[in-house]
C-alpha positions in Angstrom: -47.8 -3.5 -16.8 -49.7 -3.3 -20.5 -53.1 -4.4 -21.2 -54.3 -5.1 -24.8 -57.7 -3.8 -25.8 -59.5 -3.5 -28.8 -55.6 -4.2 -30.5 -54.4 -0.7 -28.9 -51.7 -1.3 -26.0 -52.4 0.5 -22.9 -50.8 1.1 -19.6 -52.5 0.2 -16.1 -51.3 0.0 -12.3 -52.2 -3.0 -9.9 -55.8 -3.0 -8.4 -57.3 -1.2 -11.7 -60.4 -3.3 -13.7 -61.0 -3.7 -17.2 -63.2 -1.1 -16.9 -61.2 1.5 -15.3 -58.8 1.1 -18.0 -61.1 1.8 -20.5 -62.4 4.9 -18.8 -59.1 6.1 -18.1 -58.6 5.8 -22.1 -62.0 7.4 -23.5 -63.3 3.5 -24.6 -66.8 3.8 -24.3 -68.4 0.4 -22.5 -72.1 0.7 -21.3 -72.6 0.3 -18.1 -75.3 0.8 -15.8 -74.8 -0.8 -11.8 -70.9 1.2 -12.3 -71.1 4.4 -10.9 -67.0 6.5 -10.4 -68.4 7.9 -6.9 -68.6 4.3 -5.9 -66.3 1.4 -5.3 -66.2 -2.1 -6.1 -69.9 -3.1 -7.9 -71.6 -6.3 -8.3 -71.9 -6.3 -12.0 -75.7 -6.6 -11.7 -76.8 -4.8 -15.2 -74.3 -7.3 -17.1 -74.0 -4.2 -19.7 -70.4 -4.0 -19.0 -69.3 -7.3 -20.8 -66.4 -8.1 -22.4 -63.7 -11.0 -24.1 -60.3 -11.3 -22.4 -57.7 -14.1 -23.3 -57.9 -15.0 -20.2 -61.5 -15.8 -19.2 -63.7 -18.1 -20.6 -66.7 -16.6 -22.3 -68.2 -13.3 -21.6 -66.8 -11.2 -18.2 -68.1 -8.3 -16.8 -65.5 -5.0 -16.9 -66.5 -4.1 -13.9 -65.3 -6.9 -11.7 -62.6 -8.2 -14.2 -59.1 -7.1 -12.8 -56.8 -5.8 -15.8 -53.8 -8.2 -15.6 -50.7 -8.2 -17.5 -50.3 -9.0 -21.5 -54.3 -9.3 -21.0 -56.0 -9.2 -24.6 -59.8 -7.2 -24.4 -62.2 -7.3 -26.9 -65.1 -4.7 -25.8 -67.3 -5.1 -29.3 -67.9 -7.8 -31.5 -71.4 -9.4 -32.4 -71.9 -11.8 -29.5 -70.9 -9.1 -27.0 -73.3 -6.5 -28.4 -76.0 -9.5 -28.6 -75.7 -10.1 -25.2 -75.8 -6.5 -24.1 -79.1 -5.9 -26.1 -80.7 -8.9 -24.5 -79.5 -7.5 -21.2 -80.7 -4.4 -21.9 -84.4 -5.5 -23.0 -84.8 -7.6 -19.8 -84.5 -4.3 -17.7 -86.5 -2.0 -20.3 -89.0 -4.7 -19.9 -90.2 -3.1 -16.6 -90.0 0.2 -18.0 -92.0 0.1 -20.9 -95.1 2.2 -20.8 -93.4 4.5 -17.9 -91.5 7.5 -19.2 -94.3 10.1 -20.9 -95.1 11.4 -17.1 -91.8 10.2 -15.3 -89.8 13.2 -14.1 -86.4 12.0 -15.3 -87.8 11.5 -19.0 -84.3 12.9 -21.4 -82.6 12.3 -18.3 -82.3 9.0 -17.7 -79.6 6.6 -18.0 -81.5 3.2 -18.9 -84.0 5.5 -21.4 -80.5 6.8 -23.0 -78.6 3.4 -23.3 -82.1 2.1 -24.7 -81.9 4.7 -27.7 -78.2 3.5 -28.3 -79.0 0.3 -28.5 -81.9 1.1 -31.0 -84.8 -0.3 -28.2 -88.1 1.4 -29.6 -88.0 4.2 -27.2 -91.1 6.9 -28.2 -92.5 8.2 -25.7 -96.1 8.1 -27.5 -95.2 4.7 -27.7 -95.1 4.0 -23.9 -98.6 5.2 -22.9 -100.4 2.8 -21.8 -103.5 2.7 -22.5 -105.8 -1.2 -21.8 -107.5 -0.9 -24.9 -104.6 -0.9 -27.1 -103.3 -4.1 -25.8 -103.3 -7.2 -28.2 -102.6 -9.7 -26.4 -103.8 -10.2 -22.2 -100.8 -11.2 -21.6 -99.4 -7.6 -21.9 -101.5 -6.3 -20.0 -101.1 -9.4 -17.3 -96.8 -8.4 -18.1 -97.8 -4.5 -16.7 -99.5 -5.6 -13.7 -96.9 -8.0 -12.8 -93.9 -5.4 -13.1 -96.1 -2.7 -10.6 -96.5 -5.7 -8.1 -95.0 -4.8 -5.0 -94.5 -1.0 -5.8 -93.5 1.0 -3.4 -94.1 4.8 -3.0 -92.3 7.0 -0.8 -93.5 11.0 -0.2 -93.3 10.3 3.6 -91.0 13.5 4.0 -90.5 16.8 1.6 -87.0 15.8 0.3 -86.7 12.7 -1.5 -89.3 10.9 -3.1 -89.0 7.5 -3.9 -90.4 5.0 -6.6 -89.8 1.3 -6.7 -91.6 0.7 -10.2 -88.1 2.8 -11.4 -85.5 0.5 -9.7 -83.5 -1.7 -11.8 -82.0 -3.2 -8.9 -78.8 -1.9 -9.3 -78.1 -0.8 -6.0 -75.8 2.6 -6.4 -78.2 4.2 -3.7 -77.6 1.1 -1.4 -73.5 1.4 -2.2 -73.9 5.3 -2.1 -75.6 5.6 1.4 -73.2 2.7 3.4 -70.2 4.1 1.6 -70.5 8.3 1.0 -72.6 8.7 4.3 -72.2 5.3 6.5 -76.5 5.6 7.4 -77.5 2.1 5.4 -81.0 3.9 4.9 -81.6 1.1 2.2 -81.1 -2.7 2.0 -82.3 -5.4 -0.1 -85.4 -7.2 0.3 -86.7 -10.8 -0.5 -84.9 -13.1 -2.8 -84.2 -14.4 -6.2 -86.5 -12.8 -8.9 -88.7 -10.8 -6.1 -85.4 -9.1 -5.2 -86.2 -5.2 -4.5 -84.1 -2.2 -3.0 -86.2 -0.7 -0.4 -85.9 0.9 3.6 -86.3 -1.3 7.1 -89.6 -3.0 7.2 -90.8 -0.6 4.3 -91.3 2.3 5.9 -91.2 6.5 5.3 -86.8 7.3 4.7 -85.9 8.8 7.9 -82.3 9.9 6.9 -80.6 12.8 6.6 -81.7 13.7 3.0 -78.9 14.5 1.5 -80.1 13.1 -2.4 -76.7 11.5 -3.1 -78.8 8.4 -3.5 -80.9 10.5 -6.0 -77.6 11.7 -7.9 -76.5 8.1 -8.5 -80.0 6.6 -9.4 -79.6 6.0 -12.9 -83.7 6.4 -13.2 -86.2 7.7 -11.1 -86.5 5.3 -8.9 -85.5 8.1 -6.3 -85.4 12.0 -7.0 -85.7 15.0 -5.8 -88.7 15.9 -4.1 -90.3 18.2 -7.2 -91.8 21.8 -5.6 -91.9 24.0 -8.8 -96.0 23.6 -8.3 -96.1 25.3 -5.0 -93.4 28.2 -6.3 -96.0 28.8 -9.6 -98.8 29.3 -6.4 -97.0 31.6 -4.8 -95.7 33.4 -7.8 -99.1 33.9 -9.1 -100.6 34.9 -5.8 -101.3 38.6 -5.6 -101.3 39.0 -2.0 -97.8 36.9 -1.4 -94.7 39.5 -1.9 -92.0 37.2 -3.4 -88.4 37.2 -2.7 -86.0 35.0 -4.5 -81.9 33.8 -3.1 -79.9 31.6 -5.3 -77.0 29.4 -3.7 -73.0 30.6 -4.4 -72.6 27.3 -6.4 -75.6 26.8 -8.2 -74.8 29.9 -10.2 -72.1 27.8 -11.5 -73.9 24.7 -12.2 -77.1 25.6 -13.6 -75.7 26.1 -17.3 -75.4 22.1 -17.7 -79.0 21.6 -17.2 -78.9 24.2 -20.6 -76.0 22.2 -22.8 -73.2 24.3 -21.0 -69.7 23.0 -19.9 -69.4 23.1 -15.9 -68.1 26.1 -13.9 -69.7 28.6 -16.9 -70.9 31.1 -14.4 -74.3 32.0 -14.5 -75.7 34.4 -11.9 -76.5 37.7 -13.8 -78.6 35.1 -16.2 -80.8 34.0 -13.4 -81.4 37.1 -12.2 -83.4 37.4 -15.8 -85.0 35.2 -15.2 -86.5 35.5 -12.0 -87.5 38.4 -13.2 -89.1 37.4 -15.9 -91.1 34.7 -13.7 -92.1 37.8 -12.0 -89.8 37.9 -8.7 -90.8 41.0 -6.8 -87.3 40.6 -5.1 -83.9 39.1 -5.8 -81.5 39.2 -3.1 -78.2 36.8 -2.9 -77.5 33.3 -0.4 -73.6 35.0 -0.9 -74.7 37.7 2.1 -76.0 35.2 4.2 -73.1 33.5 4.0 -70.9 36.0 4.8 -73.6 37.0 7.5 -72.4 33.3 9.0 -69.8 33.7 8.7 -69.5 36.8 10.6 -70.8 35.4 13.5 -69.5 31.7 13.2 -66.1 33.5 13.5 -67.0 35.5 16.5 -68.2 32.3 17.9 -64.9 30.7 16.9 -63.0 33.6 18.7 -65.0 32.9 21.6 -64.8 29.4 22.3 -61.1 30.1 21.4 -60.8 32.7 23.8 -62.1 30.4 26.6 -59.4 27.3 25.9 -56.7 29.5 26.4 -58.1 30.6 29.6 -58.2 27.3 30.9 -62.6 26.4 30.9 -62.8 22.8 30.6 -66.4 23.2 29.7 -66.1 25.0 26.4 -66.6 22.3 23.6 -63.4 22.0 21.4 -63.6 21.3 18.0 -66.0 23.3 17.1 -67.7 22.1 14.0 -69.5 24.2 11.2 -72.9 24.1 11.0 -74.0 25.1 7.2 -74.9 21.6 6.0 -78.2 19.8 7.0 -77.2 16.5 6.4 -74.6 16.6 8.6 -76.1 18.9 11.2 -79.6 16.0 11.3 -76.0 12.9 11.0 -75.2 14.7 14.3 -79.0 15.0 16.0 -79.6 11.4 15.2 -76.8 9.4 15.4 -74.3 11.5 17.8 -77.2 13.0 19.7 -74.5 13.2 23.0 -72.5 15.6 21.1 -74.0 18.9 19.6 -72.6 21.3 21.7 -69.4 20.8 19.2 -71.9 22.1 16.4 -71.8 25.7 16.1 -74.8 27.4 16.6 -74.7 29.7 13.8 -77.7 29.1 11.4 -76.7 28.1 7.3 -76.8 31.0 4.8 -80.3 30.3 4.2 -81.5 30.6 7.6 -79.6 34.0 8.3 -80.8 35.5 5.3 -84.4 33.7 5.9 -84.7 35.6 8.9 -83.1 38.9 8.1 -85.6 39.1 4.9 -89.0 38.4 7.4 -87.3 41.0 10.0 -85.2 43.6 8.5 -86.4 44.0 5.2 -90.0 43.6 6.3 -89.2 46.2 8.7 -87.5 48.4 6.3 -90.6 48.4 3.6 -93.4 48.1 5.8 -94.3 44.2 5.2 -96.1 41.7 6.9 -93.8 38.9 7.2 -96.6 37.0 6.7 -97.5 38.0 3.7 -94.0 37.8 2.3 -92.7 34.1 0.5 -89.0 33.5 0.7 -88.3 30.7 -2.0 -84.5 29.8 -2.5 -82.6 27.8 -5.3 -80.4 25.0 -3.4 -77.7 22.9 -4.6 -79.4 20.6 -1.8 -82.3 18.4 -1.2 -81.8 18.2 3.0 -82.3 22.1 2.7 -85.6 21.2 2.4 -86.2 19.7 5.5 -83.9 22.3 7.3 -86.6 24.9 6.6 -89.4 23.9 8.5 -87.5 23.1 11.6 -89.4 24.7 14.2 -86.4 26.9 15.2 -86.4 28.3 12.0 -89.0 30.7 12.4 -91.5 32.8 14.8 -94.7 34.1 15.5 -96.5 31.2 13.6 -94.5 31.6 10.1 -90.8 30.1 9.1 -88.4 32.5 7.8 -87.8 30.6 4.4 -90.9 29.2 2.7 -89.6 26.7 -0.1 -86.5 25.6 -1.4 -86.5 24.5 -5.1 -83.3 22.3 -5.9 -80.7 23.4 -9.0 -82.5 20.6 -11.3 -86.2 21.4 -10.5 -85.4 25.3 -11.2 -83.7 24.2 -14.4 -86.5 22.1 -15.3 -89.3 24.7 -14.5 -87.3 27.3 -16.8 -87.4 24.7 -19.6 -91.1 24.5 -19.2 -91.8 28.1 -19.0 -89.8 28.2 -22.6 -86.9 30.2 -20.8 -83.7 30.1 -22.5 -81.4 30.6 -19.7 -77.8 30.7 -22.0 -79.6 33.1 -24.0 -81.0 36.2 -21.6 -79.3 39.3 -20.7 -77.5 39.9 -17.9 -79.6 42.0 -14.8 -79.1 42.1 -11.7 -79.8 41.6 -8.0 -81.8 44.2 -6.0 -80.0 46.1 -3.5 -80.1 45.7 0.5 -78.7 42.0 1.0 -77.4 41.4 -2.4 -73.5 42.6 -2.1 -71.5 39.6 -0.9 -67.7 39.2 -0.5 -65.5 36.0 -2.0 -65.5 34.9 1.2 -69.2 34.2 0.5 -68.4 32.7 -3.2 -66.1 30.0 -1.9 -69.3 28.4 0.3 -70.1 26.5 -2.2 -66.6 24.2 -2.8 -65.3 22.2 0.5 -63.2 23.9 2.7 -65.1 27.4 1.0 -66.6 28.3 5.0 -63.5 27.0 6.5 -61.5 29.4 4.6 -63.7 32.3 4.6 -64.0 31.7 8.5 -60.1 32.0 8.4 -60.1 34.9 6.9 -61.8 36.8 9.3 -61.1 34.6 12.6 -57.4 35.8 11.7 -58.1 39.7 11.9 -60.8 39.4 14.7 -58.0 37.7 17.1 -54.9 40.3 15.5 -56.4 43.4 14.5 -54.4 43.1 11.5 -54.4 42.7 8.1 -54.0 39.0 6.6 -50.3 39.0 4.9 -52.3 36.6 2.1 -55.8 36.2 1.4 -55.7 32.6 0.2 -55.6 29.5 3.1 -54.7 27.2 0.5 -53.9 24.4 2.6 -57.4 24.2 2.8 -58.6 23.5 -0.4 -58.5 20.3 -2.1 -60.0 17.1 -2.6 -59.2 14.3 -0.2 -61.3 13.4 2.5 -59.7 14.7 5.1 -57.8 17.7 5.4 -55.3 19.1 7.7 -53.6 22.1 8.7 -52.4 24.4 11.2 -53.0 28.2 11.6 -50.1 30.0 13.5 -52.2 33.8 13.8 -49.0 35.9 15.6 -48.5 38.2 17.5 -51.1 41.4 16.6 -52.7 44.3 18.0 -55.4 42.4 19.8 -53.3 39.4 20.7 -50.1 39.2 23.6 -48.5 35.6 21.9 -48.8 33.4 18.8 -51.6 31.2 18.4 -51.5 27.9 16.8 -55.5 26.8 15.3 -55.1 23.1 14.2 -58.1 22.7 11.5 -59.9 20.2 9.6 -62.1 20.0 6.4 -64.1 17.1 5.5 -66.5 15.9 2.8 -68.7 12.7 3.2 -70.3 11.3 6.3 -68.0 8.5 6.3 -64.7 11.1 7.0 -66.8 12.9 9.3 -67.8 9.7 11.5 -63.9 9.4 11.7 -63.5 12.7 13.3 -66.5 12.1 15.7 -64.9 8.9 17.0 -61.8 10.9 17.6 -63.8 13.3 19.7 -65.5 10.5 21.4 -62.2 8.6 22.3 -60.6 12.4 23.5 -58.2 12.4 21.5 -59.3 14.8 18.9 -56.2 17.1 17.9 -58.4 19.7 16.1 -59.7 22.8 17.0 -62.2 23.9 14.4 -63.4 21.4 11.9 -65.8 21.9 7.9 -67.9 19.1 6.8 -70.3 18.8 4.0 -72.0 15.8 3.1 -71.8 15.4 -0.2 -69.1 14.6 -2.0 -66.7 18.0 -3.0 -69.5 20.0 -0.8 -72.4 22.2 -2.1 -71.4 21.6 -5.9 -71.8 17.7 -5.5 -75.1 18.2 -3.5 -78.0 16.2 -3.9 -80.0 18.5 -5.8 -77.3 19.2 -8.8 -77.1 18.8 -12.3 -76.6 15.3 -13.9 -74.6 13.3 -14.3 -71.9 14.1 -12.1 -68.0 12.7 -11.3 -64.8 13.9 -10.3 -63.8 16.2 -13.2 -67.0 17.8 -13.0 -66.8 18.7 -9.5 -63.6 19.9 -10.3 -64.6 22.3 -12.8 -67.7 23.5 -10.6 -64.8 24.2 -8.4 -62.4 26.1 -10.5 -65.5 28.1 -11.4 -65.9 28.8 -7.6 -62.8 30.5 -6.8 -61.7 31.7 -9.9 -65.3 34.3 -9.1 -63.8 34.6 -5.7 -60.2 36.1 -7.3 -62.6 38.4 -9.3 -64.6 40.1 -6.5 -63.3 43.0 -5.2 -64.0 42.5 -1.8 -62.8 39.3 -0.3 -63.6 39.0 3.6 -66.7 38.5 4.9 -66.3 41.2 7.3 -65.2 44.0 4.8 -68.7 43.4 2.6 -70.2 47.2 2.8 -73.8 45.6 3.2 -72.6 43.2 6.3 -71.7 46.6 8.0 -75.1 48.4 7.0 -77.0 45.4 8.6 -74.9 45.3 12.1 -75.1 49.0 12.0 -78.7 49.5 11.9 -80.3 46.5 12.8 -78.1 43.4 14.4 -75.7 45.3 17.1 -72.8 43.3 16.4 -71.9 39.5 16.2 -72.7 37.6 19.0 -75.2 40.4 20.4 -78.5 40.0 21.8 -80.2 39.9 18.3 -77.8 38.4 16.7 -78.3 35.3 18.8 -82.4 35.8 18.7 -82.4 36.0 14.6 -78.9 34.5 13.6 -78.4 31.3 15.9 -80.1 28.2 16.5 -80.4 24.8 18.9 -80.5 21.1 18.1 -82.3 18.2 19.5 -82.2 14.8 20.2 -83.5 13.1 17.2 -81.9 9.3 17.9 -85.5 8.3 18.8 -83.7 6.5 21.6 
């Protein structure tokens, strides 16, 4: 079927909009409700108008199925009237908002405004009472702060209703990417507001897609670089820095660069230069995990085969906080099936305030742990209670991809520009079993990797679990690991990777009903895991996720060590600290519990 737009004859397939079309085909329409991580929109913004041949008057792109021999017409004078006119009606609200708002060069609505030639200076937008003409101005500023909301009633996500333009990606984004409805629309008509259940504090899981696909700052990131400067500048405070495996490959759009431009030796610059007293690497900790998520793995594996009924089968990973607090609040009955291996963060959390404090003659009290996340829920997974001992918490701050980025810009750091330095020794050496983390299906297939040599006692024949990797959803595959050294018959692992709440949900109803055909199971929250988390670079869609991932494993090919368990620094730690996986300190420093958080 053909489509006509703008007099240029284009190809489509059934179910496609006007608007997909002209994405597909590089024709630039503004729009601001549209989001590509979401479905079908309302066409609230009306931005996203359009002539067709067979509509009367002006449509919205959005919701306009492309039929055949259609005729489009996406700019002429009336259309671009109408837009502007649309356009001022939401910038209304926003005037005299963006000299102190945190997404200021950032912002969607304060971008479209400049294209459409809306007087945009930021000097401009200061109010200030005695500057105002007319009362009615001032009366127009009151009236678009009526009924403001403020949210900082938890240390992820902060949220600010004098932002919202109503168009209701974070409501779309929550029921459709994580299935928790955390927002919902309140009162009617021109008093219409996005906003939680009765008003009150987000009690979610955090995990900032809401704050990706906010096209203002109506909800963001909850902004720490403050407390970091404190510490930093405290003399008594011994500062140790981690950076995540994919924020090193996500940082340089923040700085003008194309995603996946790999940026890790850079930030080591510049945590120096911000005056880190150590660097060490999130990459051990995650091959720390997975050293003992695969022992746990062999374990429970080891049990099914010898008939006990009460081992829990899937097992699930446990890495990302969103879906470890889905589990805890709305599957409270079933986290047995988590693994209790604690994320990458909380291994290497608790090896810095033990070993290393140990090892240099530190009070771990003294010493602040502060790591770069691709992830706002990381925030809230540091202060869990179990995260910690003797009256401190083994990680001290997390500071998200964009707040880092941002704090380097106002410290005058040119991140593209620095020479390359490096991590400091001790729990700095990871494997690419530890790179691939950061993509989905990255833990499942490191996990692979050395669950297949821990059950043969033999080599793998190929390094890669391709089958893995991907995109969709939901992922399938089985393992046969043969006959080895260590193993008297073939065993066949079925395995499962999922990304978004709303696949995972699937899998726990599958448990639930008993029927669940898997015996090891990945999910990550956020959409393509750790590189589509909530605390990323902006803006964000399929083909930039996919370069984050290409990045990702292309650094994995480089390394040249691949397995977790073959990292020379994995072996130092077991050797003269941990034991070995599974041992008694692994499980007092390496593992974790979870809780009942349904409030029921």
């Amino acid at each position: 079927m053909q489509i006509k737009i703008d007099n240029k004859i284009y190809n489509f397939s059934t179910g496609e909009t006007v608007l997909d079309v002209c994405k597909r085909e590089g024709i630039n329409v503004p729009r601001l409700c549209h989001h590509p991580d979401l479905k079908r929109t309302e066409g609230l913004c009306r931005l996203c108008l359009v002539k067709t041949n067979k509509t009367k008057g002006l449509v919205t792109s959005c919701q306009t199925l492309a039929e055949n021999l259609m005729e489009v017409v996406t700019e002429d004078e009336e259309i671009q009237q109408a837009r502007k006119i649309n356009l001022e009606l939401l910038w209304a609200e926003h005037a005299g908002k963006c000299a102190q708002c945190q997404r200021n060069g950032d912002c969607e609505l304060q971008s479209l405004a400049h294209n459409f030639g809306i007087q945009v200076d930021v000097m401009d937008f200061v109010p200030k009472v005695d500057q105002f003409e007319k009362e009615e101005a001032l009366l127009a500023l009151k009236e678009s702060l009526k009924n403001r909301v403020v949210d900082e009633g938890n240390n992820c996500i902060k949220r600010d209703s004098q932002y919202c333009i109503e168009c209701r990606r974070c409501v779309q984004a929550c029921r459709e990417i994580q299935t928790v409805t955390e927002y919902e629309m309140h009162y009617r008509n021109i008093a219409t507001k996005v906003g939680t259940a009765y008003e009150k504090s987000m009690d979610c899981i955090f995990c900032g897609q809401c704050a990706n696909l906010c096209p203002t700052a109506a909800i963001v990131e909850k902004d720490e670089t403050k407390k970091m400067e404190r510490l930093l500048k405290d003399p008594q405070m011994h500062t140790v820095f981690y950076v995540a495996p994919s924020v090193r490959v996500t940082i340089g759009e923040e700085f003008g660069l194309e995603p996946g431009v790999f940026m890790e030796h850079k930030i080591n610059t510049a945590l120096r230069e911000l005056g880190a007293d150590k660097i060490f690497d999130i990459n051990f900790g995650a091959d720390l995990t997975i050293m003992e998520e695969a022992h746990e793995l062999t374990v429970r594996l080891g049990k099914m085969i010898a008939g006990d009924r009460q081992v829990k089968i899937p097992m699930f990973t446990s890495c990302c906080p969103s879906w470890v607090l889905y589990v805890e609040k709305y599957w409270p009955h079933l986290p047995n099936h988590l693994s209790s291996a604690k994320s990458p963060v909380g291994m290497i959390g608790a090896m810095v305030k033990t070993y290393y404090a140990q090892k240099e003659g530190l009070n771990p009290k003294a010493i602040a742990t502060i790591a770069i996340m691709p992830c706002t829920s990381k925030k809230f997974e540091i202060t869990r209670k179990e995260m910690g001992r003797a009256g401190y918490q083994d990680n001290d701050l997390v500071v998200t991809t964009r707040e880092f980025a941002r704090y380097l810009k106002k410290k005058r750091i040119d991140l593209p520009n620095l020479t390359d330095g490096k991590a400091d020794q001790l729990m700095s050496e990871y494997s690419g079993g530890g790179m691939i983390f950061g993509a989905t299906g990255g833990v499942m297939e490191a996990a692979l990797r050395t669950a297949y040599e821990n059950l043969t006692c033999e080599s793998l024949p190929k390094i890669e679990f391709e089958m893995v990797r991907g995109v969709s959803g939901i992922r399938e595959a089985e393992i046969i690991i043969p006959k080895g050294k260590c193993n008297t018959k073939e065993l066949k692992i079925k395995v499962a990777v999922v990304h978004k709440i709303a696949n995972a949900k699937k899998i726990l109803e599958m448990v639930e009903r008993g029927n669940c055909p898997y015996h090891f199971v990945e999910v990550m929250a956020c959409p393509g895991g750790c590189l589509g988390g909530g605390g990323q670079p902006l803006p964000v869609d399929d083909e930039i996720r996919d370069k984050r991932r290409r990045a990702i494993y292309q650094r994995d090919k480089e390394l040249p060590v691949r397995k977790c368990h073959e990292n020379p620094m994995i072996k130092k730690i077991y050797s003269e600290f941990l034991g070995e996986p599974g041992g008694e300190l692994s499980e007092k420093y390496l593992h974790t519990k979870y809780f009942d958080r349904s409030g029921g």
